[in-house]
C-alpha positions as CSV (number, residue, x, y, z in Angstrom):
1,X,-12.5,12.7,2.0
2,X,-15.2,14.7,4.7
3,X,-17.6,14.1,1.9
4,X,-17.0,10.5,1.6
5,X,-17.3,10.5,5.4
6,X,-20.4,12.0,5.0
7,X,-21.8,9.3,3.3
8,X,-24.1,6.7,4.6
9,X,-21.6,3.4,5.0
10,X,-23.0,1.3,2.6
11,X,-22.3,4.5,-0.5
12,X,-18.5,4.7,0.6
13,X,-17.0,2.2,-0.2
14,X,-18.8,2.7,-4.4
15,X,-17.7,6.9,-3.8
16,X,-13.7,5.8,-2.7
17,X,-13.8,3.0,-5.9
18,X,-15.2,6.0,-7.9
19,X,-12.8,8.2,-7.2
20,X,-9.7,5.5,-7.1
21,X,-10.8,4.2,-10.5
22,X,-10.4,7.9,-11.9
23,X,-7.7,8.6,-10.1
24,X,-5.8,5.1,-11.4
25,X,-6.3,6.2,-15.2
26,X,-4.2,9.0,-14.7
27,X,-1.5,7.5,-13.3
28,X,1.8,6.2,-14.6
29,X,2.3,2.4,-13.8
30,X,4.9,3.3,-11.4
31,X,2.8,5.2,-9.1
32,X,0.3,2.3,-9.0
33,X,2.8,-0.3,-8.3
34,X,4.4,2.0,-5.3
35,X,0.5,2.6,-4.2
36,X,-0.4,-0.8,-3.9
37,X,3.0,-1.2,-1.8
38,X,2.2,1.4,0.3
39,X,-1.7,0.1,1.3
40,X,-0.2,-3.9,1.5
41,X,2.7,-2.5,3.9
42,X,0.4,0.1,5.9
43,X,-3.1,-1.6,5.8
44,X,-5.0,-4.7,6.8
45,X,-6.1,-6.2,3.3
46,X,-8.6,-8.4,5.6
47,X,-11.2,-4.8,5.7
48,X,-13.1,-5.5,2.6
49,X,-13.0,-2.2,1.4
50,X,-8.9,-2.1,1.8
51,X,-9.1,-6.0,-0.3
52,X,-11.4,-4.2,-2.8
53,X,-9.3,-1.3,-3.7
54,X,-6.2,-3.8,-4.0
55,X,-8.2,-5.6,-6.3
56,X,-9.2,-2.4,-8.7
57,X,-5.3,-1.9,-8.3
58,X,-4.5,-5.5,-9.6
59,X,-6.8,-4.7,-12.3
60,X,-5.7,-2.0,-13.6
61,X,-2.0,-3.2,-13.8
62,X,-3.6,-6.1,-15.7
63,X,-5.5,-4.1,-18.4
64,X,-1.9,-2.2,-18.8
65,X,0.3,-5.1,-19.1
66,X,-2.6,-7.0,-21.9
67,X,-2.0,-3.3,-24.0
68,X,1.2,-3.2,-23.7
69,X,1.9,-0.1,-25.5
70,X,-1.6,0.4,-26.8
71,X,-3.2,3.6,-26.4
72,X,-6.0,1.8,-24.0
73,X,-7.8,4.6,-22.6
């Protein structure tokens, strides 16, 4: 994360969707679902970058739920 800070702002918020994206594959569904409950409860989804990453989130639920038990990756 101090290299992300390091950033200029407008390459942080592409570096933290780059890392989340990665990050999300990796996951099991369970982990997403409790870390999308976690940034609703503890963040304000009104700071674009905080509404962005909920949306990569919602995303990635969705491509899971359309495979269903697909390999998808």
């Amino acid at each position: 994360m101090a290299a992300i800070s390091a950033l200029p702002m407008e390459l942080r918020a592409e570096a933290i969707h780059a890392i989340l994206s990665d990050m999300l594959k990796d996951l099991p569904a369970e982990s997403i679902l409790r870390m999308r409950e976690e940034v609703r409860q503890q963040l304000d989804d009104d700071i674009p970058i905080i509404r962005s990453a909920l949306e990569l989130i919602e995303g990635q639920l969705a491509l899971r739920e359309i495979a269903a038990s697909a390999h998808w990756r």
